[in-house]
GULUM-193516 format. One record per residue (C-alpha): y, x negated, z negated; residue in three letters. Coordinates in Angstrom, 2 decimals, padded with zeros to 5 digits. Layout:
// GULUM-193516
{north->Y&east->X&up->Z&residuo->ALA}
...
// end
This chain:
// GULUM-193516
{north->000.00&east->000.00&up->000.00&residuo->UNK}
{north->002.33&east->-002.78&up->-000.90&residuo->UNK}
{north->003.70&east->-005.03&up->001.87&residuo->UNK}
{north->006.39&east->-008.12&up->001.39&residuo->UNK}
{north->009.46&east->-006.43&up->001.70&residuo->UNK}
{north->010.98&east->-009.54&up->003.49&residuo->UNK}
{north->008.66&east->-009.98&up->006.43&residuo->UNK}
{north->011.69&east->-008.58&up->008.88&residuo->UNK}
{north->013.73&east->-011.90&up->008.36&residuo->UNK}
{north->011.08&east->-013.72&up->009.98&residuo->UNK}
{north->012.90&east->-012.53&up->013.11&residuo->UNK}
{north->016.44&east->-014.61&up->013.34&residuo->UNK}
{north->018.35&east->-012.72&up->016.08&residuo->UNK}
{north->017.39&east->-009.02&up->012.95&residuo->UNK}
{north->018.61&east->-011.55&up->010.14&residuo->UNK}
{north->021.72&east->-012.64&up->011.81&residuo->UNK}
{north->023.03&east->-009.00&up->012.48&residuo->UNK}
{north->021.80&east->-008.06&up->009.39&residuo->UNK}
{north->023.75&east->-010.42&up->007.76&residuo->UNK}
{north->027.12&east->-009.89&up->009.62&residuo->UNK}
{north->026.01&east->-005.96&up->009.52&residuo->UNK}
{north->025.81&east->-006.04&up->005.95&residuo->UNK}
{north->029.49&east->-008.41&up->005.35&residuo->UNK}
{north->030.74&east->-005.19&up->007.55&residuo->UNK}
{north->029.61&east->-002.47&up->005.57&residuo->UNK}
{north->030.87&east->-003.60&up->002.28&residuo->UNK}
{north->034.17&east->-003.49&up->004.24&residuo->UNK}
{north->033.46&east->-000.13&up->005.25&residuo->UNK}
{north->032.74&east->001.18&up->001.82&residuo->UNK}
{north->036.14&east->-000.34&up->000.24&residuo->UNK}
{north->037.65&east->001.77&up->003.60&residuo->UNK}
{north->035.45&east->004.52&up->002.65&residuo->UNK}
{north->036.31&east->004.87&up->-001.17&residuo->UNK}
{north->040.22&east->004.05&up->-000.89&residuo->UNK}
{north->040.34&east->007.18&up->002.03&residuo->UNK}
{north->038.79&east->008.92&up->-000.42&residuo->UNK}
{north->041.33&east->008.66&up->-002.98&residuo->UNK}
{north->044.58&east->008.78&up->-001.05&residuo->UNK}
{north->043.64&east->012.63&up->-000.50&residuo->UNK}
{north->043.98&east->013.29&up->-004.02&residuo->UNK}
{north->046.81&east->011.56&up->-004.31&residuo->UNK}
{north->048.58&east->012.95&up->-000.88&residuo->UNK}
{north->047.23&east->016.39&up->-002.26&residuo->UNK}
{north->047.57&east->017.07&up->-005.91&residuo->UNK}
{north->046.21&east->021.16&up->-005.86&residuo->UNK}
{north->042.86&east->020.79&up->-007.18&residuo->UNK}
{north->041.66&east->023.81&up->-004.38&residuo->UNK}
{north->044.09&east->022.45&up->-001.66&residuo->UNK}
{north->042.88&east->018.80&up->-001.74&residuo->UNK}
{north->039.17&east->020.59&up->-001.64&residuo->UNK}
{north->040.21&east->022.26&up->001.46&residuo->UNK}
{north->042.24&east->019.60&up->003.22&residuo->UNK}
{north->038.63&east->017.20&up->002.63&residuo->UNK}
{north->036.65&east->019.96&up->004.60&residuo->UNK}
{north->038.87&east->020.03&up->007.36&residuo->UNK}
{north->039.19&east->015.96&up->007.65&residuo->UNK}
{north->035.61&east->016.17&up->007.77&residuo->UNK}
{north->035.56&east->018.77&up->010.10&residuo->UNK}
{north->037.99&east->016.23&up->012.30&residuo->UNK}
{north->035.43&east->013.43&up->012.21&residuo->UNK}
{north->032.74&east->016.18&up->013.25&residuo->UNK}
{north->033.90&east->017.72&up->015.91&residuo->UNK}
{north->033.01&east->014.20&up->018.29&residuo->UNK}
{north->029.76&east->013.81&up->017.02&residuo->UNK}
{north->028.79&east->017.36&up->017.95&residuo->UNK}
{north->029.27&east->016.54&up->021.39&residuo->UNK}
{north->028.94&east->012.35&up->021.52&residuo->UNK}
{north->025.95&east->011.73&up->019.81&residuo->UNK}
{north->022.98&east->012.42&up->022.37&residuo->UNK}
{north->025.78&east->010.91&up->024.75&residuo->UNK}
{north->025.32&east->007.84&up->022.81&residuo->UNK}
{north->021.64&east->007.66&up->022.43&residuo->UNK}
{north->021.37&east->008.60&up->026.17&residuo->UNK}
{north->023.92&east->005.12&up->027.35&residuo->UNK}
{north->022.25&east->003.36&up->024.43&residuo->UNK}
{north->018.63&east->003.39&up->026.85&residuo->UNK}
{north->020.76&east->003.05&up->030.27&residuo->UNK}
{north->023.60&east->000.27&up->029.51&residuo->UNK}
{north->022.39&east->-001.17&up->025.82&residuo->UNK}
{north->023.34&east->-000.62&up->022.19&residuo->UNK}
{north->024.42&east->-004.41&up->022.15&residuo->UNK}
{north->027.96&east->-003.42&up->024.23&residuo->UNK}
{north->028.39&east->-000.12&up->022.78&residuo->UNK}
{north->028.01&east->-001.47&up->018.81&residuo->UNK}
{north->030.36&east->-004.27&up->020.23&residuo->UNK}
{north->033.08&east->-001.71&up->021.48&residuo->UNK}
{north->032.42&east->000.47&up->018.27&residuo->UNK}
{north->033.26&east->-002.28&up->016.09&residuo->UNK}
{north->036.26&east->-003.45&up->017.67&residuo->UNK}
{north->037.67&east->-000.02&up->018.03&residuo->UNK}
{north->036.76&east->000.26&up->013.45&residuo->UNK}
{north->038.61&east->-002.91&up->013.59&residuo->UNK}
{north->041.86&east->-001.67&up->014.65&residuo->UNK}
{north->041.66&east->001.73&up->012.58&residuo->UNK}
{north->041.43&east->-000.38&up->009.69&residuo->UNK}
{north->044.42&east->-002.26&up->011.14&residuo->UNK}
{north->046.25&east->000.83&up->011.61&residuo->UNK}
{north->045.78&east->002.59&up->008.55&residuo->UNK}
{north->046.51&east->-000.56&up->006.45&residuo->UNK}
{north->049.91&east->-001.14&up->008.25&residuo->UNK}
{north->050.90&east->002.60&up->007.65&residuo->UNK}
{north->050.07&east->002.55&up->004.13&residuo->UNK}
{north->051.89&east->-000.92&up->003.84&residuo->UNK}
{north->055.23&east->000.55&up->004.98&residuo->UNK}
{north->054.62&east->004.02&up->003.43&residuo->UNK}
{north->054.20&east->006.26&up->006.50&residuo->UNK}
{north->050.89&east->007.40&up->006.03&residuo->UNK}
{north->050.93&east->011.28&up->006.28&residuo->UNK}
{north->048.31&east->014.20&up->006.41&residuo->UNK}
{north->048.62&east->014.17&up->010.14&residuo->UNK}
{north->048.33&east->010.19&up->010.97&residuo->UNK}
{north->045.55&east->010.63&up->008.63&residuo->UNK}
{north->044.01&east->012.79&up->010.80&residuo->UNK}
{north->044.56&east->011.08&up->013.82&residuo->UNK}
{north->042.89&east->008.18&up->012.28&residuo->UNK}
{north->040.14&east->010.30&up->010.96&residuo->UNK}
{north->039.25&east->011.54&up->014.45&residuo->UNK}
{north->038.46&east->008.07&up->015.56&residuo->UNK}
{north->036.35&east->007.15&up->013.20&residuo->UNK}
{north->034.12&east->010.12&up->013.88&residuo->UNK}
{north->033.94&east->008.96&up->017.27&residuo->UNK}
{north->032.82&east->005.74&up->016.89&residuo->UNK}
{north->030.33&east->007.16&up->014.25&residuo->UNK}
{north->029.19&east->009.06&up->017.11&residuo->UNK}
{north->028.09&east->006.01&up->018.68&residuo->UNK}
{north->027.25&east->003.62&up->015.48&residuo->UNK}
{north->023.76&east->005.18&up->014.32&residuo->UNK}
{north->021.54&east->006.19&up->017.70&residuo->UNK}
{north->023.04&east->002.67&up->019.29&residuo->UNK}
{north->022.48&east->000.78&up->015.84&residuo->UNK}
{north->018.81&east->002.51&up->016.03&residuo->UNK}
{north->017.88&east->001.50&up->019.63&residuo->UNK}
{north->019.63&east->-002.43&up->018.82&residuo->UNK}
{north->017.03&east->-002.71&up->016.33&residuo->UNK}
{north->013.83&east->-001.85&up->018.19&residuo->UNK}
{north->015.04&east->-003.95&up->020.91&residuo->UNK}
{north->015.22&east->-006.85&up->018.46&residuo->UNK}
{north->011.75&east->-006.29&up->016.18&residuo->UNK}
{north->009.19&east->-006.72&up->018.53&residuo->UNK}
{north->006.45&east->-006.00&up->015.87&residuo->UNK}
{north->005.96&east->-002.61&up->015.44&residuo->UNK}
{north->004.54&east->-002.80&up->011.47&residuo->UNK}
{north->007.52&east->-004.45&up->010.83&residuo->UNK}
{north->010.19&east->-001.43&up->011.55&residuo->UNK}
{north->009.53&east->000.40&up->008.14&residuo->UNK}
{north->010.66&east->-002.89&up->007.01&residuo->UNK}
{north->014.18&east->-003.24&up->009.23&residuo->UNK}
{north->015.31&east->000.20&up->008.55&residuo->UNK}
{north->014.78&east->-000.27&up->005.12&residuo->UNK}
{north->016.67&east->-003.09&up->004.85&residuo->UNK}
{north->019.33&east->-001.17&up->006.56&residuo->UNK}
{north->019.62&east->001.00&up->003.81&residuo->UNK}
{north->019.54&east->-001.57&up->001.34&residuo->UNK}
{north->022.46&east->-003.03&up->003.02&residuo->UNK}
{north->024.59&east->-000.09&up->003.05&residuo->UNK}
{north->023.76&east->001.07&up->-000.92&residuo->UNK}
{north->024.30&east->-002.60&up->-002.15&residuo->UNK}
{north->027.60&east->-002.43&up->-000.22&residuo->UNK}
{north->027.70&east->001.15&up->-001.83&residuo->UNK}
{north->027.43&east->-000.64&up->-005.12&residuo->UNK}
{north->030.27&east->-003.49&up->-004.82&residuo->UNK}
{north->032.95&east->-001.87&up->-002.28&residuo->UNK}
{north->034.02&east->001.00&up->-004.50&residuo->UNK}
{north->034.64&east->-001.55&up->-007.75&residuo->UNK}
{north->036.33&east->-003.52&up->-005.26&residuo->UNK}
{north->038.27&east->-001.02&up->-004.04&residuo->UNK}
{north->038.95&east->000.08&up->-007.45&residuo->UNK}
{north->040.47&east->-003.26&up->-008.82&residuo->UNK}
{north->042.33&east->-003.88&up->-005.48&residuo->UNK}
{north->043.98&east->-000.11&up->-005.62&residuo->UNK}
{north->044.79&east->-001.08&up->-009.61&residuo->UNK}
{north->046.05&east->-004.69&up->-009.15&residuo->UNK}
{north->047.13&east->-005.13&up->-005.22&residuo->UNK}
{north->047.88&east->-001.92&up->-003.88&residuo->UNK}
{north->045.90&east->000.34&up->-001.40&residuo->UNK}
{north->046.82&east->-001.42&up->001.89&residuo->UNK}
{north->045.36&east->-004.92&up->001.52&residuo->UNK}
{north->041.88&east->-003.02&up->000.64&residuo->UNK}
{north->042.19&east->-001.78&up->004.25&residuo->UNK}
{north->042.96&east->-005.19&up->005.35&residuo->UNK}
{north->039.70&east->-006.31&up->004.04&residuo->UNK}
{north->037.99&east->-004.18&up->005.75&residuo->UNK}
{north->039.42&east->-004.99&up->009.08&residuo->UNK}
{north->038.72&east->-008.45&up->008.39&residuo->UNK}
{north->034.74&east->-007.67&up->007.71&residuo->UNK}
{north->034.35&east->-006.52&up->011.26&residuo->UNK}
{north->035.52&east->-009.89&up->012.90&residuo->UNK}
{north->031.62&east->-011.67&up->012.37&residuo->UNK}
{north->030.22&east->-008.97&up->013.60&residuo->UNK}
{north->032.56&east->-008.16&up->016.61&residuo->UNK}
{north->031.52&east->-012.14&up->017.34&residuo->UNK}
{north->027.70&east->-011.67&up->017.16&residuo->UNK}
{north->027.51&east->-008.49&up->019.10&residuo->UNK}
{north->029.43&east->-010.34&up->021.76&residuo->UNK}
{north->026.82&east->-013.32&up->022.23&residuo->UNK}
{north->023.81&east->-011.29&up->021.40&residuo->UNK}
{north->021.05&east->-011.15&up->024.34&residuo->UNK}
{north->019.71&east->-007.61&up->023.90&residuo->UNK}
{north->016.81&east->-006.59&up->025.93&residuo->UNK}
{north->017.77&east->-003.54&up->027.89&residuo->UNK}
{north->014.81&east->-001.81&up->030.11&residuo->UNK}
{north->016.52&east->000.39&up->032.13&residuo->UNK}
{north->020.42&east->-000.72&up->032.37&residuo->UNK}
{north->021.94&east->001.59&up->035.43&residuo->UNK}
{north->021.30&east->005.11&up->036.02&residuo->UNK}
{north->019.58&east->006.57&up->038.52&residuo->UNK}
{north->022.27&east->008.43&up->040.40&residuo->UNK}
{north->025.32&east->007.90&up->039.40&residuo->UNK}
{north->026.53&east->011.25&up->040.97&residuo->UNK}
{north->024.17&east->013.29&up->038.86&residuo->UNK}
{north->024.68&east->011.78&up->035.62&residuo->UNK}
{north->026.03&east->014.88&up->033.50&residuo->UNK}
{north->022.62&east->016.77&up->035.28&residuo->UNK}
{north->020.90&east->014.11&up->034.08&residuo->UNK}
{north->022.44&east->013.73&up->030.44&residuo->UNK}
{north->021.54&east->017.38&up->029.77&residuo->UNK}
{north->017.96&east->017.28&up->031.49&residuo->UNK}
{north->017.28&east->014.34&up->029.31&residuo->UNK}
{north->019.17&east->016.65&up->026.04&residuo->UNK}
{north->016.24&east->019.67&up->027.04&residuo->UNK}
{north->013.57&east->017.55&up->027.29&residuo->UNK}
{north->014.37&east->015.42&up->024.00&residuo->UNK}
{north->014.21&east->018.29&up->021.93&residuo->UNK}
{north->011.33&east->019.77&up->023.33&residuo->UNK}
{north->009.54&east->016.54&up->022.39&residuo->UNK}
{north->011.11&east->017.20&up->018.74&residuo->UNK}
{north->010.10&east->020.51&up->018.50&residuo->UNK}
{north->006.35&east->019.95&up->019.74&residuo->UNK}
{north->005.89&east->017.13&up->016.91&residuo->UNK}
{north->005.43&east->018.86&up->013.52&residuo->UNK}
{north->006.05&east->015.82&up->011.68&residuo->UNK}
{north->009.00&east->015.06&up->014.16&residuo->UNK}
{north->010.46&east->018.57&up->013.43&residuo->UNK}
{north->010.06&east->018.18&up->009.45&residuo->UNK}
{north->011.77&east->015.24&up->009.20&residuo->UNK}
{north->014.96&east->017.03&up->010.76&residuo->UNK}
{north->014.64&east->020.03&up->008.27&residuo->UNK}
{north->014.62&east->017.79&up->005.55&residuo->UNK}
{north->017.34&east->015.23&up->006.95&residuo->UNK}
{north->019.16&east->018.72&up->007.65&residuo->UNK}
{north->018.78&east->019.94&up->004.18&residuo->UNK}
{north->019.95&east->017.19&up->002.26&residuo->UNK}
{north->023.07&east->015.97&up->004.57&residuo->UNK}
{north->024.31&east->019.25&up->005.50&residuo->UNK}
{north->024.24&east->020.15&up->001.63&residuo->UNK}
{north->023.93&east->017.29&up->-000.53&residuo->UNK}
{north->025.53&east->015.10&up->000.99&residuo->UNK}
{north->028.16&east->016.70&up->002.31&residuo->UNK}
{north->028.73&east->017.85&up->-001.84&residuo->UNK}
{north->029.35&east->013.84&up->-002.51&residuo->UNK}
{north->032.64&east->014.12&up->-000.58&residuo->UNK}
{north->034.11&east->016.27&up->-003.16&residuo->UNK}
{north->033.00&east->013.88&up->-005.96&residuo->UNK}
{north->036.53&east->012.29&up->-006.48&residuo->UNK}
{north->037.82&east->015.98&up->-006.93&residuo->UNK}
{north->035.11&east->016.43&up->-009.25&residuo->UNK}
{north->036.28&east->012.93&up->-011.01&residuo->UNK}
{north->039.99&east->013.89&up->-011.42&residuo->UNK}
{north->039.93&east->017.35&up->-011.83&residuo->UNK}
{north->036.11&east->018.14&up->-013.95&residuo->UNK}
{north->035.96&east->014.48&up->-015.66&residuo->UNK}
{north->039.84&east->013.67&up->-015.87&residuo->UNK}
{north->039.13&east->010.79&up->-015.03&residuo->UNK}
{north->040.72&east->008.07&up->-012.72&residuo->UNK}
{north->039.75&east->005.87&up->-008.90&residuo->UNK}
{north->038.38&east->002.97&up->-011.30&residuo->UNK}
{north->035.61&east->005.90&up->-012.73&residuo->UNK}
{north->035.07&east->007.24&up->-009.11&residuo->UNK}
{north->034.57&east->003.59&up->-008.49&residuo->UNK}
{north->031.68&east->003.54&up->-010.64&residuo->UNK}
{north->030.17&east->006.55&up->-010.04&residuo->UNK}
{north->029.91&east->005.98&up->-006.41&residuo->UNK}
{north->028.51&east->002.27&up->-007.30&residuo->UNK}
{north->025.77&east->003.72&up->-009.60&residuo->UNK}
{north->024.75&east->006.20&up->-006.98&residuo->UNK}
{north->024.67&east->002.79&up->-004.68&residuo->UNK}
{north->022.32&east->001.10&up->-007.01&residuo->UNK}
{north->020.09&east->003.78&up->-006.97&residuo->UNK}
{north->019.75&east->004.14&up->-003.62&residuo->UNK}
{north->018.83&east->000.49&up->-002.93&residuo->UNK}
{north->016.25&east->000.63&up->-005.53&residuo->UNK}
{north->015.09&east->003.73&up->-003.26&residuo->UNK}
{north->015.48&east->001.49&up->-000.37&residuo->UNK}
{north->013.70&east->-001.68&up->-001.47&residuo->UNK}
{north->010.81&east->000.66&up->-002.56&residuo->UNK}
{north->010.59&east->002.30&up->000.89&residuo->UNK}
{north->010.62&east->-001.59&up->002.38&residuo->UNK}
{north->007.78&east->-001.86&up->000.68&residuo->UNK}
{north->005.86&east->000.80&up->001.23&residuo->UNK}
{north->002.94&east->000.44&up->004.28&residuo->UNK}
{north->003.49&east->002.53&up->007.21&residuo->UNK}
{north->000.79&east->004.93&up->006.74&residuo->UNK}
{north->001.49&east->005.73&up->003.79&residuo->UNK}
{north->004.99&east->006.72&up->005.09&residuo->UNK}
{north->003.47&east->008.68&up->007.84&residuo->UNK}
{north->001.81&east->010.75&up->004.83&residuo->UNK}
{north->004.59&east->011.07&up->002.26&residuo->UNK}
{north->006.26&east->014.96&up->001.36&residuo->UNK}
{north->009.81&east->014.00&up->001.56&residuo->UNK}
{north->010.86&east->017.60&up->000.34&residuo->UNK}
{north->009.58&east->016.33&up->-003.08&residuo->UNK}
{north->012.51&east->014.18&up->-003.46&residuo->UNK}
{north->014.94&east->017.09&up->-002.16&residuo->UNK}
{north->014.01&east->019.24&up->-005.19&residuo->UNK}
{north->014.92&east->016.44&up->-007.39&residuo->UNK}
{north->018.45&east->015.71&up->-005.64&residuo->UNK}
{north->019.32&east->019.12&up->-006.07&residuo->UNK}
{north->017.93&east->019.38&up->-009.95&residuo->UNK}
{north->020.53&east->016.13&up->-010.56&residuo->UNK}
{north->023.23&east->017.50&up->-009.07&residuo->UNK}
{north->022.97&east->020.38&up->-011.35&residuo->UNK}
{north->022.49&east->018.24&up->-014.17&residuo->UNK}
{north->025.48&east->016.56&up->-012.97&residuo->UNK}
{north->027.51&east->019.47&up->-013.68&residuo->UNK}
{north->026.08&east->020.43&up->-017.31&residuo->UNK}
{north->025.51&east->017.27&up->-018.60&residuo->UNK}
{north->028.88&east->015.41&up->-017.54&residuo->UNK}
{north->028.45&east->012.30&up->-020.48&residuo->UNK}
{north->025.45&east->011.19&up->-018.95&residuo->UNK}
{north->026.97&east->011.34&up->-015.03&residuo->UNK}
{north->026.84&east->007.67&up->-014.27&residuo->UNK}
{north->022.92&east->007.61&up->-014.78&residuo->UNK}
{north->022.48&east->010.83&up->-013.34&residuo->UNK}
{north->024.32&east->009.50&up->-010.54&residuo->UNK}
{north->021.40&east->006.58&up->-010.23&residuo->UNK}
{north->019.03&east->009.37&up->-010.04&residuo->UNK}
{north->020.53&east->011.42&up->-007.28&residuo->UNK}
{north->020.96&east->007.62&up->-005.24&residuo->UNK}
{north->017.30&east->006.91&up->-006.01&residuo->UNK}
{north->015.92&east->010.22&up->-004.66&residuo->UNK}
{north->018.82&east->010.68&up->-001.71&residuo->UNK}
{north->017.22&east->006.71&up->-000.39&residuo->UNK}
{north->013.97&east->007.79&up->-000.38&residuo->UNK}
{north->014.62&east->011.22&up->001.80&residuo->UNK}
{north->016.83&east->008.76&up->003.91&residuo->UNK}
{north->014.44&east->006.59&up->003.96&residuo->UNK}
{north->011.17&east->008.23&up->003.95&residuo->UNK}
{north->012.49&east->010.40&up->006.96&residuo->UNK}
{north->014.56&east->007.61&up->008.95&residuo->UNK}
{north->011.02&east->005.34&up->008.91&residuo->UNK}
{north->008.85&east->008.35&up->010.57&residuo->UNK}
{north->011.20&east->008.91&up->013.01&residuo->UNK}
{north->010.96&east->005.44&up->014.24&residuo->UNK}
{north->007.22&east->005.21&up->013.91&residuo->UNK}
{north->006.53&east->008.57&up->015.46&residuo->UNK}
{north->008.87&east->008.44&up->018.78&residuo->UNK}
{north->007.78&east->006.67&up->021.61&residuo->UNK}
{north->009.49&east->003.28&up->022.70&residuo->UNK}
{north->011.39&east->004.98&up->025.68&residuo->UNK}
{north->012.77&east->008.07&up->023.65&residuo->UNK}
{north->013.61&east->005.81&up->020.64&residuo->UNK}
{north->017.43&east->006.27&up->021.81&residuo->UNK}
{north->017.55&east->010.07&up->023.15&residuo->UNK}
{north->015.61&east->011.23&up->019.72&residuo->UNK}
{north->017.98&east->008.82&up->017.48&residuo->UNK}
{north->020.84&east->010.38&up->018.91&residuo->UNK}
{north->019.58&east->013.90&up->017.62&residuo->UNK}
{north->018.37&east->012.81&up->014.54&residuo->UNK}
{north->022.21&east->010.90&up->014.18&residuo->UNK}
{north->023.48&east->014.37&up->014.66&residuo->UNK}
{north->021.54&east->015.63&up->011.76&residuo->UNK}
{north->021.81&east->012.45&up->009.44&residuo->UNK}
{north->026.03&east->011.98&up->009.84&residuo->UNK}
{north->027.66&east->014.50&up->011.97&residuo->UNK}
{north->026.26&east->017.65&up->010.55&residuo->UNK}
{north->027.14&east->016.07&up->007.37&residuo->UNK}
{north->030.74&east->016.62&up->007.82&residuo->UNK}
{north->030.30&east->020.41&up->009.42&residuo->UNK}
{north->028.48&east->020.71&up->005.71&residuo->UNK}
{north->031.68&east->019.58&up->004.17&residuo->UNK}
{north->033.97&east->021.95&up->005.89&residuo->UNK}
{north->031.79&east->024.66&up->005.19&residuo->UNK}
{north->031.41&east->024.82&up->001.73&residuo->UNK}
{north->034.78&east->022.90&up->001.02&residuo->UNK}
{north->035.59&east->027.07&up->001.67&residuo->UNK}
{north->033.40&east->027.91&up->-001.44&residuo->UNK}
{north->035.07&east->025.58&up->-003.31&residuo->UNK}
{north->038.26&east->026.78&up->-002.56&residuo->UNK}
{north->037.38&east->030.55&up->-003.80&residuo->UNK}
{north->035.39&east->029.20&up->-006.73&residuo->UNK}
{north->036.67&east->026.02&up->-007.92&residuo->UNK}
{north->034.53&east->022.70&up->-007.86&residuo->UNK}
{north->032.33&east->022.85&up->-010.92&residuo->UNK}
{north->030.91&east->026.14&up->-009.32&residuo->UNK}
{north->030.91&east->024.64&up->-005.96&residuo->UNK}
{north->028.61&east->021.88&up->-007.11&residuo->UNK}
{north->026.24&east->024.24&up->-009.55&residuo->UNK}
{north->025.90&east->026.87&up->-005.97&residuo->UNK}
{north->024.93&east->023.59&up->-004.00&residuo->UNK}
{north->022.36&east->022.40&up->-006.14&residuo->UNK}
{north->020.89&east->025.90&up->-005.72&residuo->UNK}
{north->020.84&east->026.05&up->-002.52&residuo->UNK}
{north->019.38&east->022.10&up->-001.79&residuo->UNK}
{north->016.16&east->023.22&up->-004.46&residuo->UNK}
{north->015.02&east->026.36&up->-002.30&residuo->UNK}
{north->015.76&east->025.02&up->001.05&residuo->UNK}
{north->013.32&east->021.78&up->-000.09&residuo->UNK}
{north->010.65&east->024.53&up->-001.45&residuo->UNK}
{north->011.18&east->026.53&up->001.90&residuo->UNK}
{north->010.60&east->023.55&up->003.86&residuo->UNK}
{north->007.53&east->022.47&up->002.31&residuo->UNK}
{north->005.80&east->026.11&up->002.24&residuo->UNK}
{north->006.82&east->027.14&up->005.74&residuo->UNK}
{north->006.31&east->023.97&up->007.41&residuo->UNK}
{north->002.81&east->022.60&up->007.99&residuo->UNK}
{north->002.16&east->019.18&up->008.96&residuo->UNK}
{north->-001.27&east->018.79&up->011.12&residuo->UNK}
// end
């Protein structure tokens, strides 16, 4: 059952990015955690600042509704390697942008959004391109459980250090040099992506005057192979369920801090780390977890017990920061659990079409969630919000497992 966790680095060009992938994200979380906070602060109403955070995600949605098979679908004709290049650059100079604007005070709700709505277009892109880089790089197919997993660990252990960095830069330096820091992290990457010598199969398309015909043939016939594969099609209930729910409930956490725990960014900070550390203990236990075993795992298990934290979350508020551990720990494994089977499952040449899907589940819908029941949170306040939520996540997980039958 147990496998070294490591065995992925045996492959330089997967430790490299990893590496420069991983200086990136913690970037991207100090981004993350300061854009966060600025809504509060541009928005003191406790049920206005809920609402205006459902309609920014909403903004960084709407792309990803319509981008994200487009990705997956270039990712297989022209290579991840030059979109994840273009992607980055692009995150690069949003970071620029928003830095300079906070530096000279002219950050508004509207530049905001503005700034917003490119980001969710080059998240369009990141995850089916990111997915399809990856296979192209890890030849062996055993060790993909292991790549992914370390791509989660990655992104929680950046979890865990960019919000306390972001915490004692807002305290001690001032919001716009955190944003500065995270345009900074990109430049390795941007660099690697540039020199990296990605195998692409199929790199021009067949007729280039039929290429929207094609786009949406490929769209029909992608999710028909979804829908045919039970274990396929579970893993995007599940993936559904917690992203369009739970996840999309985290967003409201710093309302939850200021307004619930009265509490301040440097306690967001934390909370956010500890649900980081969590999930890369999740993470590092999926990396080492065979493949089969994988293939056989109930991820809706793990749903129930996100949903049972974050109702804990709500009655027991002294004990958030390790209840926050908990809901990182069992979020990591549904990610993880979920993310691995999709990989293992999908053939080589729909790797790219079926990641861009399954991206529209995992992120984009995750911002749809927020809009939506940012509007319940606006009629009944945010401790309700989160108690209704954590309702909700438990039956969907029982629903999926009862009505859902793996062969």
């Amino acid at each position: 059952m147990i496998q070294n966790p490591f065995r992925t680095f045996k492959n330089s060009a997967y430790l490299f990015y990893w590496a420069f992938n991983t200086f990136s994200l913690l970037g991207t979380w100090i981004d993350f955690t300061l854009r966060q906070w600025i809504i509060v602060e541009m928005i003191k109403n406790e049920r206005a600042a809920t609402q205006y955070v459902g309609f920014y995600n909403l903004v960084r949605f709407i792309p990803s509704l319509f981008l994200s098979f487009i990705a997956g679908y270039l990712s297989d004709r022209i290579g991840a390697r030059l979109i994840l290049f273009f992607v980055s650059l692009i995150d690069f100079f949003n970071a620029c942008a928003i830095s300079y604007l906070v530096y000279t005070n002219n950050l508004n709700v509207y530049n905001f959004m503005i700034l917003a709505l490119f980001l969710g277009i080059t998240n369009s892109f990141y995850f089916p391109s990111r997915s399809k880089l990856i296979n192209s790089i890890v030849q062996d197919k055993e060790d993909i459980p292991s790549s992914f997993s370390w791509q989660g660990i990655s992104f929680n252990l950046s979890r865990i250090i960019g919000p306390v960095v972001a915490g004692m830069i807002a305290k001690n330096f001032g919001l716009a040099l955190g944003f500065l820091l995270n345009a900074i992290s990109y430049i390795p990457l941007i660099f690697y992506l540039l020199f990296l010598n990605d195998k692409v199969e199929n790199n021009s398309f067949e007729d280039k005057r039929n290429v929207i015909n094609s786009i949406l043939e490929d769209f029909k016939n992608t999710i028909s192979y979804v829908s045919y594969r039970v274990k396929l099609k579970k893993c995007f209930y599940s993936i559904f369920t917690i992203n369009f729910w739970g996840i999309s409930l985290m967003s409201f956490l710093q309302v939850f801090t200021k307004e619930i725990l009265n509490e301040n960014i440097n306690y967001f900070s934390y909370l956010l780390s500890m649900l980081g550390l969590g999930a890369v203990i999740g993470a590092f236990f999926v990396a080492s977890t065979n493949y089969q075993v994988i293939l056989n795992t109930r991820e809706e298990i793990f749903i129930i017990i996100y949903g049972i934290c974050i109702l804990l979350l709500t009655l027991l508020p002294k004990f958030s920061f390790f209840i926050m551990f908990l809901i990182g720990f069992s979020q990591s494994l549904v990610f993880g659990f979920t993310n691995n089977k999709v990989q293992l499952l999908t053939d080589n040449d729909m790797i790219g079409k079926v990641s861009g899907i399954y991206s529209l589940f995992n992120i984009t819908l995750s911002y749809l969630g927020v809009f939506v029941i940012s509007q319940v949170g606006y009629l009944f306040g945010v401790l309700n919000l989160f108690k209704i939520v954590a309702f909700i996540v438990i039956f969907s997980a029982f629903m999926i497992g009862i009505k859902v039958k793996e062969g």
